[in-house]
C-alpha positions in Angstrom: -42.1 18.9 12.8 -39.7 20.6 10.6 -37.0 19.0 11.4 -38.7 15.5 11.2 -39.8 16.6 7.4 -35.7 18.0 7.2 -34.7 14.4 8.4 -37.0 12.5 5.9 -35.9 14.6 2.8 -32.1 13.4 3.8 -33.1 10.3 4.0 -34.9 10.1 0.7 -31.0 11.9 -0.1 -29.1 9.4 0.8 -31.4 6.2 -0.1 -30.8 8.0 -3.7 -26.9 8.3 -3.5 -26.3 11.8 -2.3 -27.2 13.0 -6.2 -27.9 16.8 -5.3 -24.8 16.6 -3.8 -22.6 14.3 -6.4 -20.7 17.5 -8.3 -19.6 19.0 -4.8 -17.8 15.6 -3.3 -16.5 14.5 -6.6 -14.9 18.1 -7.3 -13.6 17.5 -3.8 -12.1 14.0 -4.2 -10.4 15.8 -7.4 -8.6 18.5 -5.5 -7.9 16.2 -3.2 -6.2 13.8 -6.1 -4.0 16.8 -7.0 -3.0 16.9 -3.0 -1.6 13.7 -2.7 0.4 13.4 -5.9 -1.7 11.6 -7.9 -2.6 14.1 -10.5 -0.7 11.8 -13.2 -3.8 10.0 -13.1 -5.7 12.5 -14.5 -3.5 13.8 -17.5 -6.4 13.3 -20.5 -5.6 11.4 -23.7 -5.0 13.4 -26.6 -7.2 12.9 -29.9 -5.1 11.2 -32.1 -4.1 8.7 -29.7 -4.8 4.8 -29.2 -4.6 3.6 -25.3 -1.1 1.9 -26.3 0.3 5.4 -27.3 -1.2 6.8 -24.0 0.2 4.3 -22.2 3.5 4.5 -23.5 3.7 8.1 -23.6 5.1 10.1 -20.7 3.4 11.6 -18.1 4.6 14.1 -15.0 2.6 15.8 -12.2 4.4 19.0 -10.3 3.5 18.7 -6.8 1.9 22.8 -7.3 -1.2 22.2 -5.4 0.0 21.3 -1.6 3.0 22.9 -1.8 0.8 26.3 -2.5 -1.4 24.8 0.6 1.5 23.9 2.7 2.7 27.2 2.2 -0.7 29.3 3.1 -1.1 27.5 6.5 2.4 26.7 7.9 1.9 29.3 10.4 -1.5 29.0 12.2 -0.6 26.1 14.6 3.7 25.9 14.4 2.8 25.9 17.1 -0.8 26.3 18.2 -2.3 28.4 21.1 -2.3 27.6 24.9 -5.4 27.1 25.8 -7.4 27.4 28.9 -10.9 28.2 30.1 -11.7 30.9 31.7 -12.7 30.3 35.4 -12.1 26.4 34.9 -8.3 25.1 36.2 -9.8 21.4 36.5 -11.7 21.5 33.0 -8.6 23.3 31.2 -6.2 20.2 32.5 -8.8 18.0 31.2 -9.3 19.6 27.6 -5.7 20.2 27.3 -5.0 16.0 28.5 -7.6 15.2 25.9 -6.0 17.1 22.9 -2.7 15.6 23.7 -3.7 12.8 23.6 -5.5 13.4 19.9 -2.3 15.1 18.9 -4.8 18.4 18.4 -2.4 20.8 17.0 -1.3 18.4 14.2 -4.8 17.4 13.7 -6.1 21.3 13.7 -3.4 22.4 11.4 -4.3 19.5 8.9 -8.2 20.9 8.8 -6.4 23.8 8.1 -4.8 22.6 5.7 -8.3 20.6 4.2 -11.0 23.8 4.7 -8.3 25.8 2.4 -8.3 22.9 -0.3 -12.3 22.2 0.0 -13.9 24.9 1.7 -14.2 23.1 4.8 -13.2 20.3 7.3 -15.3 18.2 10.3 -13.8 17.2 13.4 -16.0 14.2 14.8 -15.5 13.9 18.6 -16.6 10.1 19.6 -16.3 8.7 23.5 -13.6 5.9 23.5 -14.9 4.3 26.4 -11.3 4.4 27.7 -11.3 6.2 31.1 -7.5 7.4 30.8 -8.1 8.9 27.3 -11.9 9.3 27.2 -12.6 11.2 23.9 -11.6 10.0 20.4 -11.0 13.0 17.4 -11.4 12.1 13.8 -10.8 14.7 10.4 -13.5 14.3 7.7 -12.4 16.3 4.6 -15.1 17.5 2.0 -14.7 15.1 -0.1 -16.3 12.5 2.8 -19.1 14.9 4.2 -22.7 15.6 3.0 -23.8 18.8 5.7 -27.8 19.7 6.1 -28.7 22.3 7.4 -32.2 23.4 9.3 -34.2 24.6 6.5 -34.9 27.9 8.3 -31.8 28.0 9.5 -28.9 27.6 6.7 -25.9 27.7 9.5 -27.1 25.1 11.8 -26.7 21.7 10.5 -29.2 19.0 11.9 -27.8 16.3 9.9 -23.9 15.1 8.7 -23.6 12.0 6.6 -20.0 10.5 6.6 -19.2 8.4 3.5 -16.9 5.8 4.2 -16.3 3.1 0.8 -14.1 -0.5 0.9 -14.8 -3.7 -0.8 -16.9 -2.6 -3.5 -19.3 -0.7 -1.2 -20.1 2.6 0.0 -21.6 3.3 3.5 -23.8 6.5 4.4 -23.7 7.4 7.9 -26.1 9.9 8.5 -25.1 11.9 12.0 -28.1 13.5 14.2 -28.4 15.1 17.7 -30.1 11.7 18.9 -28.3 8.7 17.1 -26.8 8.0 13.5 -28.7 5.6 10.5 -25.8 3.5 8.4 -27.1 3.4 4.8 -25.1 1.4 2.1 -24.6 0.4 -1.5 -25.1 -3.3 -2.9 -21.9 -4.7 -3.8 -21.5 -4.7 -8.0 -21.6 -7.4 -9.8 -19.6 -8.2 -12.7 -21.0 -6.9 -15.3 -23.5 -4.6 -13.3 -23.1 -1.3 -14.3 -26.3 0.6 -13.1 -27.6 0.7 -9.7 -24.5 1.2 -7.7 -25.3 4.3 -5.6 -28.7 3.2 -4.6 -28.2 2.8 -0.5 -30.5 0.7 2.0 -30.8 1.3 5.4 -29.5 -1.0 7.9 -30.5 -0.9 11.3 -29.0 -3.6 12.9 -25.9 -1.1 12.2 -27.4 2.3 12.8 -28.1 3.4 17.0 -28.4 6.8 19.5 -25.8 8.4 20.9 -26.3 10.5 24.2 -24.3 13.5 22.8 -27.6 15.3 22.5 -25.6 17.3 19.6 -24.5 16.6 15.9 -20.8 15.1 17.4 -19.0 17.3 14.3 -16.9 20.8 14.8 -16.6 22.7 11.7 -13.5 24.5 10.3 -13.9 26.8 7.4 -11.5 28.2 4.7 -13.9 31.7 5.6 -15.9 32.2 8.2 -19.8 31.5 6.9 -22.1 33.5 7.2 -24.8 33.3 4.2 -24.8 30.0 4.0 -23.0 26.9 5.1 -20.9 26.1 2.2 -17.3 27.8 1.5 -15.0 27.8 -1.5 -11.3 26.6 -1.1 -8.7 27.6 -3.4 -8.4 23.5 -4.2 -10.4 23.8 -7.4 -8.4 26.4 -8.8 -5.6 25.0 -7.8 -6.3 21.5 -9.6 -7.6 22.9 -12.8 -4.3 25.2 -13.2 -2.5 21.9 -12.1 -4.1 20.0 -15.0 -3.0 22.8 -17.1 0.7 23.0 -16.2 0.5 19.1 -16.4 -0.6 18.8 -19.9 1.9 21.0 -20.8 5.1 19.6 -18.8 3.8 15.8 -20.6 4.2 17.3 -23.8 7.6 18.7 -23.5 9.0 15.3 -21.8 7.2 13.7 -24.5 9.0 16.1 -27.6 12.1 15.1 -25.6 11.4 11.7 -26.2 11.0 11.4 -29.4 13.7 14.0 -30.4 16.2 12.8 -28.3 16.0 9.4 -30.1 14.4 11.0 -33.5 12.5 8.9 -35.5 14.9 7.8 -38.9 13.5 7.9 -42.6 14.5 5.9 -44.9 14.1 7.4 -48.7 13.4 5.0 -51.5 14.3 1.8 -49.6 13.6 -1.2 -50.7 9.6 -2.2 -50.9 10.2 -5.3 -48.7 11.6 -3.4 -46.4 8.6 -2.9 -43.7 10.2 -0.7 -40.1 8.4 -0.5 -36.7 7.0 3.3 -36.9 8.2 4.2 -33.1 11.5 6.4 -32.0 14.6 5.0 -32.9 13.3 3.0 -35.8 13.5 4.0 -39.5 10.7 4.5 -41.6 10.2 3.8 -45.1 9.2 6.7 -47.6 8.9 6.2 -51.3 9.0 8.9 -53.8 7.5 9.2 -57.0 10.0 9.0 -59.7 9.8 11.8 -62.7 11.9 8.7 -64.9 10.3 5.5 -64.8 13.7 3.8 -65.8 15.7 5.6 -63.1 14.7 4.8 -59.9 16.5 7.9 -56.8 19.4 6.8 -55.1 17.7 5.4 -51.1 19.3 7.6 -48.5 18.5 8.0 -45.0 17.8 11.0 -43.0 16.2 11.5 -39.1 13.4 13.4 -38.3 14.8 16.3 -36.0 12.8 19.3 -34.5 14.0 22.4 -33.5 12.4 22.4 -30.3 12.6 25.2 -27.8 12.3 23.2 -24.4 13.8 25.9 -22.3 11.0 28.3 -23.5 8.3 25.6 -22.6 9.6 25.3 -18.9 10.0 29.3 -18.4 6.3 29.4 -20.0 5.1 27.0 -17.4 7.1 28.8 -14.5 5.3 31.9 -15.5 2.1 30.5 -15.2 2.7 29.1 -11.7 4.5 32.4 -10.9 1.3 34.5 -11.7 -1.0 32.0 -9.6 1.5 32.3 -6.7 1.2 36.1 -6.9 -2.6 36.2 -6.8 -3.0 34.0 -3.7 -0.1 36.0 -1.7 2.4 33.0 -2.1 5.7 34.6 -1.9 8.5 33.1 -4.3 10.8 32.4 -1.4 8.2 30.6 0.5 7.4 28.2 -2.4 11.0 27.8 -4.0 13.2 27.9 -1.3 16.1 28.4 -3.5 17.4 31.9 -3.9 20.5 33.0 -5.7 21.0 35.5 -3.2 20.3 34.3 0.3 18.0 37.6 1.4 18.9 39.6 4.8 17.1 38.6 7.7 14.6 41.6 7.4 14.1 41.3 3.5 13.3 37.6 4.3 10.5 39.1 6.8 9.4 41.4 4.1 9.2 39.2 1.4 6.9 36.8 3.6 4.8 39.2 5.2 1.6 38.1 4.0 1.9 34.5 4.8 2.3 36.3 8.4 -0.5 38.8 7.7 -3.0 35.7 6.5 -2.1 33.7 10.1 -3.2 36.8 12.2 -5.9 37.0 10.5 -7.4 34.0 10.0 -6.8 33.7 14.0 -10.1 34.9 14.6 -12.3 32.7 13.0 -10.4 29.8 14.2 -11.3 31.3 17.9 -14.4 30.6 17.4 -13.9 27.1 15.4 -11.9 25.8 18.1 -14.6 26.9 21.0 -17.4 24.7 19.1 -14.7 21.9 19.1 -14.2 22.2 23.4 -18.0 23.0 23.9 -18.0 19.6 22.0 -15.5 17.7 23.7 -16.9 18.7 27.0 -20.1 17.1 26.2 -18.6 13.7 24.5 -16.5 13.4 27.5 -19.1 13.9 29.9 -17.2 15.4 32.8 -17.7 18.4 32.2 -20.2 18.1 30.3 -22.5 21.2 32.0 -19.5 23.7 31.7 -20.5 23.6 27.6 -23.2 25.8 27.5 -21.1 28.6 28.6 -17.9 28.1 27.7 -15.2 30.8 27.4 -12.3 29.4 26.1 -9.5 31.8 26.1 -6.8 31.1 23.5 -3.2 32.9 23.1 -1.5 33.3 20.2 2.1 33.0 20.0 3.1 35.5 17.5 3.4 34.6 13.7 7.0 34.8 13.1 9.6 34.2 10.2 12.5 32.4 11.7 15.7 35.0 10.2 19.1 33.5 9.9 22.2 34.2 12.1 23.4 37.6 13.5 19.8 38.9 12.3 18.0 36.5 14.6 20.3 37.1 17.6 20.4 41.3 17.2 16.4 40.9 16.9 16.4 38.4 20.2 18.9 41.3 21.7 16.7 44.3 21.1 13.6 42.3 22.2 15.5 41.3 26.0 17.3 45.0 26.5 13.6 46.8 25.6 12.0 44.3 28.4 9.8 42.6 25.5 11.0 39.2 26.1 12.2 37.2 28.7 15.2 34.7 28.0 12.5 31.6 28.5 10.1 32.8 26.2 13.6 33.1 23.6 14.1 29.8 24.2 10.5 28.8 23.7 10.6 30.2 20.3 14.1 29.3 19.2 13.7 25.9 19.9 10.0 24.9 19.7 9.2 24.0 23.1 6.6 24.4 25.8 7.4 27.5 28.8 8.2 23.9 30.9 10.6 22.1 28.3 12.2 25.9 28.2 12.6 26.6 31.7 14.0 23.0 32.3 16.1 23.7 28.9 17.4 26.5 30.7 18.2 24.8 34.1 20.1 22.0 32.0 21.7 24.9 30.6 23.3 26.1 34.0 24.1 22.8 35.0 26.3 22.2 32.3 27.9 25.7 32.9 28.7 24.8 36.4 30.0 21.4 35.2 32.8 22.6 32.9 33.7 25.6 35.1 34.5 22.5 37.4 36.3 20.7 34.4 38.2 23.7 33.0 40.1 25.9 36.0 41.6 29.1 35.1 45.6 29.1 35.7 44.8 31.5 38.8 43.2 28.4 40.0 40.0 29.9 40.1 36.7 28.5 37.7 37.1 29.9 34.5 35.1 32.4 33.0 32.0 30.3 31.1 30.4 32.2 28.2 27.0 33.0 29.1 24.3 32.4 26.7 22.0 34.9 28.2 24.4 37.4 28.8 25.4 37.2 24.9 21.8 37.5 23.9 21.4 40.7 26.0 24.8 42.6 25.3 27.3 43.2 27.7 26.9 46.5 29.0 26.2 45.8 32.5 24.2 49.4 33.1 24.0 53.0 31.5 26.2 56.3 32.5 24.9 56.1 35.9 25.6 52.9 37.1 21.9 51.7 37.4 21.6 48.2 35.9 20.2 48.1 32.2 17.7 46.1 31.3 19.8 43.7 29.2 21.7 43.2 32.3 18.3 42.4 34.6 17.8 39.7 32.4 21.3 38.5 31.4 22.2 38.2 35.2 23.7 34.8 34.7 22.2 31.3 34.1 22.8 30.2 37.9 21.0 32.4 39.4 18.4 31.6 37.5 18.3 28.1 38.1 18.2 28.8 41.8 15.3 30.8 41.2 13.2 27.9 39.3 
């Protein structure tokens, strides 16, 4: 019964245009505005203005608010975890076919990417009806969600509107565990200018669903736990956006107009009536002290002394202070440096972007078993393996790539101390899956064995190849006493190990 009463007070929500919730999605859709580059759009006009001034005055937008964002989650899934559940081969080949197919790294990393804008992200998980790629994944942002939530129970939502708009029209799709109502918005008329959020329900659009859950997974900017609703950083982001806007305009407009200055024409003649705009003259007369001598007209141009330079380093230090507090570091977000930093001052610099990706690994370990407890139920399956799920994720470690001989000494140390294997080197170096790596690392030997073949040594035996493993791991070939190190256990030689795979 209290969830019926829950239902019919989000219904009575939604008939009146989501109003209680009106300041949250609009704030959303503004972030969001700043996210894609359209922040021009939103550069206010000034008081003494007219729209033709506005319009012809000009406007820029620094792209601060995703490159901050970009920068705070490019860690987190480049790449993502292996995934597998515990107990399960057949329903871990399943999950993992089913988030290929969705492209689920990419798709995770971009709720990433929306939770810390908004505060939080829904994956919708739909059945396609398509045997081969059974389950369909779809990102809501904020700024299309309206979450309710039992009203006992202020984490568990028992409703999820979607709100979709095109042709003049907004549609309310209100998600429950037994089907989904569509609710939408008369189109406007012309000159209508009230009445535009009211929705009616339409059933011969609304249905059930055999899900017997609310089909969303939620991802979080923090992990909740007083209530269901998160900050972002997108708000903060937008309004210091806005700022640094406003004042970026007005320098490019002081360049305009100073860079053609506006000329002044003393004491011309009456009949002479100029065009006030940059690069015309205008007409001033002054009041003569003899009534029979009129001043001699002369022209002049209105020049500033404008200080752009300081304008631009007053709007670097304000983005420079904002990076600071959210633990963006300057390389990160430049990517310029005077000085190209050492391999280990690069790590140091950008050791909290690393910190932030270990950290937020946790809550995502639980995001992402909602979204496969999910999954399994859409796709039916293995659909009774949900209830218990333990899905075990690894982690590959957050990492900074360094440049050059740093990169190779640290792949060195990491072989001869028996940390890493020359696959898992690979892997990293080069992006791939333990698969692509080993068969990276096969081709690899091939192609040693080929130009051995090609390039004989005068002796007439096959010349000596460079091997790539045996660089990484040094060429010492064992300690004092003759026992093999363990640089040289793993820098053997590429054909052996291709036998071995």
């Amino acid at each position: 019964m209290v969830e019926n009463d829950g239902l019919e007070a989000v219904r009575r929500e939604i008939e009146a245009g989501l109003p209680n919730e009106r300041g949250a999605i609009d704030q959303a859709w503004l972030n969001c505005e700043y996210y894609h580059l359209r922040g021009v759009h939103h550069i206010q006009m000034r008081d003494a203005e007219n729209s033709v001034d506005f319009a012809e005055r000009p406007k820029v937008s620094l792209p601060l608010t995703p490159r901050v964002v970009h920068c705070l989650t490019e860690h987190l899934y480049a790449p993502g975890p292996s995934r597998q559940i515990a107990g399960d081969p057949a329903a871990t080949k399943w999950l993992n076919g089913v988030y290929a197919d969705n492209l689920a790294n990419s798709l995770l990393q971009r709720a990433d990417r929306m939770s810390t804008l908004n505060g939080y992200c829904a994956v919708q998980a739909a059945y396609s009806g398509n045997p081969m790629r059974p389950v369909k994944l779809q990102l809501w942002g904020r700024e299309q969600l309206a979450v309710f939530c039992a009203p006992r129970d202020c984490l568990a939502p028992i409703a999820v509107v979607t709100i979709e708009r095109f042709d003049e029209t907004t549609h309310y799709t209100m998600w429950t565990a037994a089907g989904y109502e569509v609710y939408s918005t008369r189109k406007l008329g012309v000159f209508q200018t009230a009445g535009g959020r009211m929705a009616e329900y339409r059933p011969e659009l609304s249905g059930e669903h055999p899900y017997g859950v609310v089909p969303f997974a939620f991802l979080h900017y923090e992990l909740p736990t007083s209530g269901f609703e998160t900050a972002g950083i997108g708000t903060y982001l937008s309004e210091l956006n806005a700022v640094v806007d406003t004042q970026a305009s007005d320098l490019m407009d002081a360049i305009r107009r100073y860079h053609t200055p506006t000329g002044v024409a003393y004491d011309a003649d009456i009949e002479f009536q100029p065009i006030v705009q940059p690069g015309k003259f205008l007409r001033v007369n002054s009041i003569p002290s003899d009534l029979e001598t009129a001043p001699t007209p002369r022209l002049a141009y209105l020049q500033a002394n404008l200080d752009i330079s300081g304008g631009w380093e007053s709007i670097r230090q304000a983005i420079n202070a904002a990076l600071e507090g959210l633990g963006v570091p300057m390389t990160a977000y430049r990517m310029d440096q005077a000085q190209i930093p050492s391999g280990i001052a690069l790590v140091a610099e950008q050791a909290p972007l690393l910190s932030r990706a270990r950290e937020r690994q946790e809550p995502f370990r639980l995001y992402e078993t909602q979204l496969a407890k999910l999954v399994l139920r859409v796709g039916r399956k293995f659909a009774s393996r949900a209830a218990d799920l333990d899905l075990l994720l690894a982690w590959p470690e957050p990492s900074i790539p360094i440049p050059g001989p740093d990169r190779d000494a640290a792949d060195q140390a990491e072989i001869a101390l028996g940390l890493s294997s020359v696959v898992m080197i690979a892997m990293r170096r080069y992006g791939l899956t333990r698969e692509q790596a080993i068969e990276h690392l096969r081709q690899v030997a091939n192609d040693h064995a080929a130009l051995s073949s090609i390039f004989p040594s005068a002796s007439g035996d096959a010349a000596e190849v460079p091997d790539p493993v045996s660089d990484v791991a040094g060429s010492g070939e064992g300690d004092a006493s003759g026992t093999p190190s363990a640089a040289a256990e793993q820098g053997r030689g590429l054909d052996v190990l291709a036998d071995d795979l």
